[in-house]
C-alpha positions in Angstrom: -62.9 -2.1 -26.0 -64.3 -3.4 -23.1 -64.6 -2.7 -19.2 -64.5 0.3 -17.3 -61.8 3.0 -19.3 -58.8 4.2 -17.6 -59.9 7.5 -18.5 -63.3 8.7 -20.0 -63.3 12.7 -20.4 -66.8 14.0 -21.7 -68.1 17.5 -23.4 -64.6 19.0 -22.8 -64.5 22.5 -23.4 -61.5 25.1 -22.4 -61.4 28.7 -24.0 -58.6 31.6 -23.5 -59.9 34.4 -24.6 -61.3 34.5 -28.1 -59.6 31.0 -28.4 -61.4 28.1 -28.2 -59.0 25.5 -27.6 -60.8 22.4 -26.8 -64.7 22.3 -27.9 -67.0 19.5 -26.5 -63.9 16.7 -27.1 -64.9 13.2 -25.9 -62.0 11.0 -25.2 -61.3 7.3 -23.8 -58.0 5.9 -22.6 -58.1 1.9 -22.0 -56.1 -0.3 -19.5 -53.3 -1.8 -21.1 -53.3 0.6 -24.4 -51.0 3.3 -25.6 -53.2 5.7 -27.1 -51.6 8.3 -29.7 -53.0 12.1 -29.3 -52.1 13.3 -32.8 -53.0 17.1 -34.0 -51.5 20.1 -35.4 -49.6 22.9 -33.7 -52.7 24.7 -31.9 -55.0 21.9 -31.9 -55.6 21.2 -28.4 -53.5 18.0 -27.7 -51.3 19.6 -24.8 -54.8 21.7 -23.2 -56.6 18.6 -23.1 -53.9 16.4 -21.4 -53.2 19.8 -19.3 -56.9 19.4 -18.4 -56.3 15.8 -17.4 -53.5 16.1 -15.2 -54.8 19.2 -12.8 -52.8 22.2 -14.5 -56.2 23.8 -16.1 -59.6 23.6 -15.5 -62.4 23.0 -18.0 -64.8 25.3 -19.2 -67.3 22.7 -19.2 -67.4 18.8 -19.1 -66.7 15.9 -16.9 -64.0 13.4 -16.3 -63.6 10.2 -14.8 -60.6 8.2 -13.7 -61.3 4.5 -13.3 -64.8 5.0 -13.2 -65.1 7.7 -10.4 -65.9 11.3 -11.1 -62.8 13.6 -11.0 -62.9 17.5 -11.1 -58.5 18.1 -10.5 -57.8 21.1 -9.3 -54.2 20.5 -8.9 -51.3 18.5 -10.3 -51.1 16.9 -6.8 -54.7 16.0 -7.0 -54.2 14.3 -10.3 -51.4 12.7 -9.1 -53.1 11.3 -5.7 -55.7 9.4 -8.4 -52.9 7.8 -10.2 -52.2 10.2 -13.2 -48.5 10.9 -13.9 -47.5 13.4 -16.7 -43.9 13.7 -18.4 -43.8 17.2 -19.6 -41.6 18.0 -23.4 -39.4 19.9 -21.4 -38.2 18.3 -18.1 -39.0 19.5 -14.4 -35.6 17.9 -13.0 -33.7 19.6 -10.7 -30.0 19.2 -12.5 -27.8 19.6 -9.5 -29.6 17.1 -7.4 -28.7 13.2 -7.6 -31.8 11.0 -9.5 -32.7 9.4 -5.8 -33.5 13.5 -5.0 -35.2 14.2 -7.9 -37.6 11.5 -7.8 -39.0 11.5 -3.9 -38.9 15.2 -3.2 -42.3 16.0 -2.3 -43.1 12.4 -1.3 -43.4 11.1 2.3 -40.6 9.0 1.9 -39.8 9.0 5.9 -38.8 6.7 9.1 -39.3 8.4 11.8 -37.9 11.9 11.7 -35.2 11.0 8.7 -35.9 9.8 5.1 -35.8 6.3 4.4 -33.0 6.8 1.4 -32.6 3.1 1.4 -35.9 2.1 1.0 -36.5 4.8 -1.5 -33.1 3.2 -3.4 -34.6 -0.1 -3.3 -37.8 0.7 -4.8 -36.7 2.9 -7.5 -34.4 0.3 -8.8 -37.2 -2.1 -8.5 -39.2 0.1 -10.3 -36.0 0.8 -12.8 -35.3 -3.0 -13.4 -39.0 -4.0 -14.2 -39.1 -1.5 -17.1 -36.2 -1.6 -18.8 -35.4 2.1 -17.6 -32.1 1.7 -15.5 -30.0 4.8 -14.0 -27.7 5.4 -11.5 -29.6 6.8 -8.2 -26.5 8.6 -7.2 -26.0 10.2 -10.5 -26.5 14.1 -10.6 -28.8 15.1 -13.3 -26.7 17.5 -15.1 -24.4 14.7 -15.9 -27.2 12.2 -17.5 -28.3 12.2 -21.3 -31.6 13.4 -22.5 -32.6 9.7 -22.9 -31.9 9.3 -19.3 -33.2 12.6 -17.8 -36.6 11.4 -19.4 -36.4 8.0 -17.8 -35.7 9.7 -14.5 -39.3 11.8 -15.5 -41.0 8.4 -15.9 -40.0 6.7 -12.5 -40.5 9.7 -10.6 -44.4 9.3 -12.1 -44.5 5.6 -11.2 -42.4 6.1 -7.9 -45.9 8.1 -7.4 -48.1 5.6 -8.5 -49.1 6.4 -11.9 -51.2 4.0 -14.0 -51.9 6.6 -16.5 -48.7 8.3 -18.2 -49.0 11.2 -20.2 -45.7 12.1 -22.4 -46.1 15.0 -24.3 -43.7 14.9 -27.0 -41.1 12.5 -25.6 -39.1 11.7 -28.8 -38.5 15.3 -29.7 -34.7 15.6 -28.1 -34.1 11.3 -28.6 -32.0 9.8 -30.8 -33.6 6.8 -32.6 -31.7 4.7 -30.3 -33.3 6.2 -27.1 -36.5 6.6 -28.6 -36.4 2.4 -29.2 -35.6 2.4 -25.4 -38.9 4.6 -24.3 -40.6 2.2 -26.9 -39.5 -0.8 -25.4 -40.5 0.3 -21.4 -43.8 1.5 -22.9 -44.6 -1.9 -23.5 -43.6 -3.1 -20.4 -45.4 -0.7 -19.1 -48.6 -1.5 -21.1 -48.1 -5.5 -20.5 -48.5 -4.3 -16.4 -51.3 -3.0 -16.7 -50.6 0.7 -17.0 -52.4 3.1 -20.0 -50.3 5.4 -22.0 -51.2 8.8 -24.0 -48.8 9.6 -26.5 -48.8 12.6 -27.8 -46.5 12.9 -31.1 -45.9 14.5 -34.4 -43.8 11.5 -35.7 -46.3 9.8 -37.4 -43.6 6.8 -37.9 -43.5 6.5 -34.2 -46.8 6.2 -33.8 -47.7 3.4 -36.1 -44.8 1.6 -34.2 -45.4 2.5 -30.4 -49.3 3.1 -30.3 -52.6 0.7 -30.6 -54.7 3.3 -31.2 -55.0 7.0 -32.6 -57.4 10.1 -31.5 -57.1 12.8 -34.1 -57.8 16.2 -32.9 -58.0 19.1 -35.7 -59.5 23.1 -34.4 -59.9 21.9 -30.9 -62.5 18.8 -31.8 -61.5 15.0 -32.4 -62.4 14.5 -35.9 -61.2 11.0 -35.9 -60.3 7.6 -33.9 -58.2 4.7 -36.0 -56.8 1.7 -34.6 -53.0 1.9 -35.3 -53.3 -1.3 -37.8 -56.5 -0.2 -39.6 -54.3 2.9 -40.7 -51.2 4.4 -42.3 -49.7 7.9 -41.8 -50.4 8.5 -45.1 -54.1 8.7 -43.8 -53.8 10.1 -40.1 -51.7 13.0 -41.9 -54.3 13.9 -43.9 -57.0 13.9 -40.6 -54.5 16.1 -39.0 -54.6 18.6 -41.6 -57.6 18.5 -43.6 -55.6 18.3 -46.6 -53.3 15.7 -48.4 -49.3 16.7 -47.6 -47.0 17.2 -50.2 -43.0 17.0 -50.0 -41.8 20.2 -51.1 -40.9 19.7 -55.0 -36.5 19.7 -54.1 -35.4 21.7 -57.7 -31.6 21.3 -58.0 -30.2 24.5 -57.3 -29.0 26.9 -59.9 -25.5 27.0 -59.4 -23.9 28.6 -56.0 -23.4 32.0 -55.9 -20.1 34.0 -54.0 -19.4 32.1 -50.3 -21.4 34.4 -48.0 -19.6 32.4 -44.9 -16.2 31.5 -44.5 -15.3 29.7 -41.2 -11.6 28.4 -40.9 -10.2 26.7 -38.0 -12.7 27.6 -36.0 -12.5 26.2 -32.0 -15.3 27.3 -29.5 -15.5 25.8 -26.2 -18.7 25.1 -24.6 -20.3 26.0 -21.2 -17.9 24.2 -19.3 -14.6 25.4 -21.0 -13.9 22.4 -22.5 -13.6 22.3 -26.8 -17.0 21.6 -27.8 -16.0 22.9 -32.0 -12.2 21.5 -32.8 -11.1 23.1 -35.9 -13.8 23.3 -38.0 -13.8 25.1 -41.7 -17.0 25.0 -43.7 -18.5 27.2 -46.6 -21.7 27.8 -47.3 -22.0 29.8 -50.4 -25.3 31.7 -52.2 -27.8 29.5 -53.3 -26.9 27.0 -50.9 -28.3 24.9 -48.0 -25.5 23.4 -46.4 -26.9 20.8 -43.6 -24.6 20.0 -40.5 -25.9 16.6 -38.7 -25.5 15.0 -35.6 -26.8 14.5 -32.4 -27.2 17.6 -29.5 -24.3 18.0 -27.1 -22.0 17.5 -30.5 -21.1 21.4 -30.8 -23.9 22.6 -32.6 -25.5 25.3 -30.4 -21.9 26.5 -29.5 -21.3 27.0 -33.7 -24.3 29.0 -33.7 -24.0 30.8 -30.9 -20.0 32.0 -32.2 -21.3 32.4 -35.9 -24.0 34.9 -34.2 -21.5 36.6 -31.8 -22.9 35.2 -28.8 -20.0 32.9 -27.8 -16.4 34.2 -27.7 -13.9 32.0 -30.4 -10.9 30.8 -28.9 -9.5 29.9 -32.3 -9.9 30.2 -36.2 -11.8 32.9 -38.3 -15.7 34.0 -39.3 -16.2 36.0 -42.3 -19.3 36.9 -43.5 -18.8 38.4 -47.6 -16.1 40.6 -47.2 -15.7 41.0 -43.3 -14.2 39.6 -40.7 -17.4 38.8 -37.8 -14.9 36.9 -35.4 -16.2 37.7 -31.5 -18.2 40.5 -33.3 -21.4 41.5 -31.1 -24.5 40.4 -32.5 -25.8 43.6 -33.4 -22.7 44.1 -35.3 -23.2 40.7 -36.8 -27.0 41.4 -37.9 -25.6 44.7 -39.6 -23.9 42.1 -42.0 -27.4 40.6 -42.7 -26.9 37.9 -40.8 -30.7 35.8 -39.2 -30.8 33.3 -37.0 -33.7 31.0 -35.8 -31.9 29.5 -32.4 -32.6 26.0 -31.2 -35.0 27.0 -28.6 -37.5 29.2 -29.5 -38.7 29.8 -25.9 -35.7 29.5 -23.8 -33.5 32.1 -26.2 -35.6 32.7 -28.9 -38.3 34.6 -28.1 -39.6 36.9 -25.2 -42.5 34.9 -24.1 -44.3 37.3 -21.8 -43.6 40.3 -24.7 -46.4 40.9 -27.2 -46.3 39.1 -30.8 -45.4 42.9 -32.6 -42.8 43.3 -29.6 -40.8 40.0 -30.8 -41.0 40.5 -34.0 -38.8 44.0 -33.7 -36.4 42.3 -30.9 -33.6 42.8 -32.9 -34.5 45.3 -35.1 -36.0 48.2 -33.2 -32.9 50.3 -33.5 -34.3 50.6 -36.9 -34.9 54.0 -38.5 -38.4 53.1 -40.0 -39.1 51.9 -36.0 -38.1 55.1 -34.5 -38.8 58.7 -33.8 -35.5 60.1 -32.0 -35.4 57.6 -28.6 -38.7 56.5 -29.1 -40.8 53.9 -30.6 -43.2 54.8 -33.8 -46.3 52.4 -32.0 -48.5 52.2 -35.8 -44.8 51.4 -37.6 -44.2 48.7 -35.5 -48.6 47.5 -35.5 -48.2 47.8 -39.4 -45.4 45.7 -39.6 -46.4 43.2 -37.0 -49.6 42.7 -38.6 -47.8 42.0 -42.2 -45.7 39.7 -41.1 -48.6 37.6 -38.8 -50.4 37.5 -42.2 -48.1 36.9 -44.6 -46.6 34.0 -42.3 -49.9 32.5 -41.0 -49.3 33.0 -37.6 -52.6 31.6 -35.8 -53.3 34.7 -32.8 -56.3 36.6 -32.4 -54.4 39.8 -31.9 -50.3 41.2 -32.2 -50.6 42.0 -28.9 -51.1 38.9 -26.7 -48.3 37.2 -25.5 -45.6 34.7 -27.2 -46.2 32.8 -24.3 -49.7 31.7 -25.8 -48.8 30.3 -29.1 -48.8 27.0 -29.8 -45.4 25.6 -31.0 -45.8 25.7 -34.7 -47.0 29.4 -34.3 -44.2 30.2 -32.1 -41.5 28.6 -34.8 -43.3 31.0 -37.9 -43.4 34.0 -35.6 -39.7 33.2 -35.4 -39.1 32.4 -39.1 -41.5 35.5 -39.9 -38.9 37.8 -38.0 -35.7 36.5 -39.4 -36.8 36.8 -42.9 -38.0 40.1 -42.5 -34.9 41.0 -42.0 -33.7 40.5 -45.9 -30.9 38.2 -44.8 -28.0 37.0 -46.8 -27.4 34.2 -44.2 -29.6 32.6 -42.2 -28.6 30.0 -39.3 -31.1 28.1 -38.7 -31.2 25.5 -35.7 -33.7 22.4 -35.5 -36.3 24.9 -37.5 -38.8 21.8 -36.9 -38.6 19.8 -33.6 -41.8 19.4 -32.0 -44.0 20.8 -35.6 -46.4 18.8 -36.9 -46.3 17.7 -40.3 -48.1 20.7 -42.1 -46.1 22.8 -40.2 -43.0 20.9 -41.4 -43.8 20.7 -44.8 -44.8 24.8 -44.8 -40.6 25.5 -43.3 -39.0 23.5 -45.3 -40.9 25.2 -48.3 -39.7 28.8 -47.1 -36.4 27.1 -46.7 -35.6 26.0 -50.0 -37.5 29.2 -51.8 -34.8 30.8 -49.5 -32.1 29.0 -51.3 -33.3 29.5 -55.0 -33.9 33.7 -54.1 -29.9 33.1 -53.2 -29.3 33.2 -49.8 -26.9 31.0 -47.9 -28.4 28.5 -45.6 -26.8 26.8 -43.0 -29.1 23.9 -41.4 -28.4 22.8 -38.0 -30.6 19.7 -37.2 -30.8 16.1 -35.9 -33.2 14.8 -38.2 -31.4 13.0 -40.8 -34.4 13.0 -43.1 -34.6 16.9 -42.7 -30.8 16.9 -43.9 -31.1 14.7 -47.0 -34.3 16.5 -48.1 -32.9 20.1 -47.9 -29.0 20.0 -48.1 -26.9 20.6 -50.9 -24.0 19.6 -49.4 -23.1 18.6 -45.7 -21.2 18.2 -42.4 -21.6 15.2 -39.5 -20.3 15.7 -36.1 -19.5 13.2 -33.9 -18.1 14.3 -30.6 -16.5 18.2 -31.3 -15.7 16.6 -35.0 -17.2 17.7 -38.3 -17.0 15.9 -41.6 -18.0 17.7 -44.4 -19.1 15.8 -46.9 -19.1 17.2 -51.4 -22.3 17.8 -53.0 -25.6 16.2 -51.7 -26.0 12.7 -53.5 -26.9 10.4 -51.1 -30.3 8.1 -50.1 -31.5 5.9 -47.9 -30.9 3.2 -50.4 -27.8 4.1 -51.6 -25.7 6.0 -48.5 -22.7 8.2 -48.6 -19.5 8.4 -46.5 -21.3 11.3 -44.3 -24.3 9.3 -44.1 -22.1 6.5 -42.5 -20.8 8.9 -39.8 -23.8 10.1 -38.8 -24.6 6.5 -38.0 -22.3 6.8 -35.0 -25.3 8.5 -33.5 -28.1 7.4 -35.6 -27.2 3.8 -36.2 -29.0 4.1 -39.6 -26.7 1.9 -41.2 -23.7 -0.1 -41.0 -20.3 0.9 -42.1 -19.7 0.7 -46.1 -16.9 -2.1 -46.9 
């Protein structure tokens, strides 16, 4: 390309520790281009951008922004030069309306009084000429996902961006939402503005992108322009290695149910019914997959199944007992693992040590303790098995959570559920935001999980993560489920659950 870059970032290098995260990566971004940032869990996508936009500073290397030499110390700073970023996980402030959100911190002012009607104008100005309309008055807390994120990017243009940074922006949309970003990323692109992408979705980004920078141990190891490539190719740069599906064997034969749930009815944060009457089975030797969109009643199943969300109605037996508003630790007693939707948020501890998560709900455990305390070279032993045996990429078991890249953070998880011998495991969106090794590496624990005979209930909104795993399965719609028999469905040739999950997805019309 042509003319002065957007963005030209030279010799970037950022260590932590024994770490190197980003080493001596060169990088352009062009005016009117959406760039894709592809990489692995841990390969320095999310530094480098985090470089770019004022939250850390280099090692070494310089950057320029339209030309001019720029050394960010801030976000602010960044911001003042025209770089906007919209974080994976939103810095919204719920109870405030969208007007609030997006020109607090802004001298949006006449006289002594804010100019809210000038700000109004703007931002549906702003709102209208992307394609990314919401309500100004609307409180946050009542918007979508879809719409909380278009909130994100007019609060970045309402600040003048030119660049935009989204760091994993499809990984809570529905396909639907994610064609809306699409569509005001063009928009965006045709006025001028550059886009980095940074994704894992390698569909997306031969859709949304013109061009691709892979990045592999903290280096770029390759550049393709979106049309010269497939993802069959940029899946193998990411990785090294050619990806294979795990090999789906049809299972044995189920064993005894190891969960029973019957009538159940859970309400959600807000007291209203967020699970109506739901009975499902999930017996040994089976994945069972329960699909649909977040907000549906998922998170609320998995929290009652788990004993951390009281049942209003219906029944939870796990073998032989009866684990209705059971605590947790009562609940694990029945070998019962979880791996919760968000591994940071409820998950894990993220300013504990690696060997201090991995014992969180297991500490009580003889082989753990002497009398009231801890046995420290138990619990290193044990840490350092399950690091190894689960390729968890740290240079010690004692740095924080709070330093692992996604991918790590979702085996450290996975590491400590297993460990746990479980007869059934909940598992909750076990790969939003992993790349595709990563992906391919959990569903491959998944379904050895399944053949070694232990009852698998997967909770997810990836459709293609259902149909590859599931023996059988559930859709909800609303606080409805619909269980569906045995797994026998396809893109090409749909069953009746696949139909109901269209209601979310729109992956296919009704069957006549």
């Amino acid at each position: 390309m042509t003319g002065t870059p957007a963005v030209r970032m030279r010799g970037i290098t950022k260590r932590f520790l024994d770490v190197v995260a980003n080493d001596g990566i060169d990088f352009e971004l062009h005016q009117g281009e959406v760039c894709a940032l592809l990489g692995e869990n841990g390969a320095g996508k999310t530094t480098l951008m985090n470089i770019l936009f004022g939250l850390v500073t280099p090692d070494a290397g310089a950057i320029e922004v339209w030309g001019e030499p720029v050394a960010f110390r801030s976000p602010a700073e960044a911001i003042a030069r025209g770089i906007g970023m919209v974080h994976q996980h939103f810095t919204l402030v719920p109870p405030h309306t969208v007007l609030e959100n997006v020109i607090v911190g802004t001298a949006t002012s006449r006289g002594l009084l804010l100019d809210t009607a000038g700000a109004r104008s703007r931002l549906r100005d702003l709102a209208r000429l992307h394609g990314l309309e919401v309500d100004p008055d609307a409180r946050v807390s009542q918007l979508s996902v879809g719409e909380q994120q278009r909130v994100e990017i007019i609060k970045a243009l309402y600040r003048g961006a030119r660049v935009l940074i989204l760091d994993e922006p499809t990984a809570v949309l529905t396909p639907v939402e994610a064609q809306g970003l699409f569509k005001a990323l063009r928009s965006l692109t045709r006025d001028g503005h550059a886009v980095i992408f940074i994704s894992h979705k390698l569909r997306e980004v031969m859709e949304v992108s013109d061009r691709v920078v892979i990045l592999r141990g903290g280096r770029v190891v390759a550049t393709r322009s979106t049309g010269a490539t497939d993802p069959q190719e940029l899946a193998r740069l990411m990785v090294g290695r050619e990806i294979h599906t795990p090999v789906r064997r049809p299972r044995p034969g189920a064993g005894p149910p190891i969960l029973e749930i019957e009538d159940l009815t859970v309400a959600n944060d807000g007291g209203l019914t967020a699970v109506d009457r739901l009975s499902v089975a999930v017996h040994g030797g089976e994945i069972v997959g329960l699909a649909g969109v977040s907000g549906n009643g998922q998170r609320e199943l998995a929290e009652a199944i788990f004993g951390l969300r009281p049942v209003r109605g219906g029944r939870i037996r796990v073998g032989a007992s009866d684990v209705t508003n059971q605590s947790p630790e009562e609940v694990i007693r029945r070998r019962v693992a979880r791996v919760p939707e968000d591994r940071t948020a409820v998950g894990l501890l993220m300013e504990l040590s690696l060997a201090e998560n991995l014992i969180l709900e297991t500490y009580r455990a003889p082989r753990f303790r002497r009398g009231p305390f801890l046995r420290p070279g138990a619990v290193a032993e044990f840490a350092d098995h399950l690091l190894a045996a689960y390729r968890v990429r740290a240079p010690h078991r004692s740095v924080p959570a709070k330093t692992l890249s996604g991918g790590n953070l979702q085996r450290l998880l996975l590491a400590r559920a297993l460990a746990q011998d479980p007869a059934l495991l909940v598992v909750h969106q076990p790969t939003r935001g992993l790349d595709v090794a990563a992906t391919e590496e959990v569903h491959g624990r998944l379904l050895e999980l399944r053949d070694r005979g232990v009852a698998v209930l997967l909770i997810s909104e990836d459709l293609d993560e259902v149909l590859a795993l599931s023996d059988s399965a559930s859709a909800s719609s609303g606080h409805n489920h619909s269980r569906s028999g045995s797994r026998s469905c396809s893109r090409s040739s749909p069953c009746s659950w696949r139909w109901r999950c269209a209601r979310s997805w729109s992956c296919g019309p009704e069957p006549t």
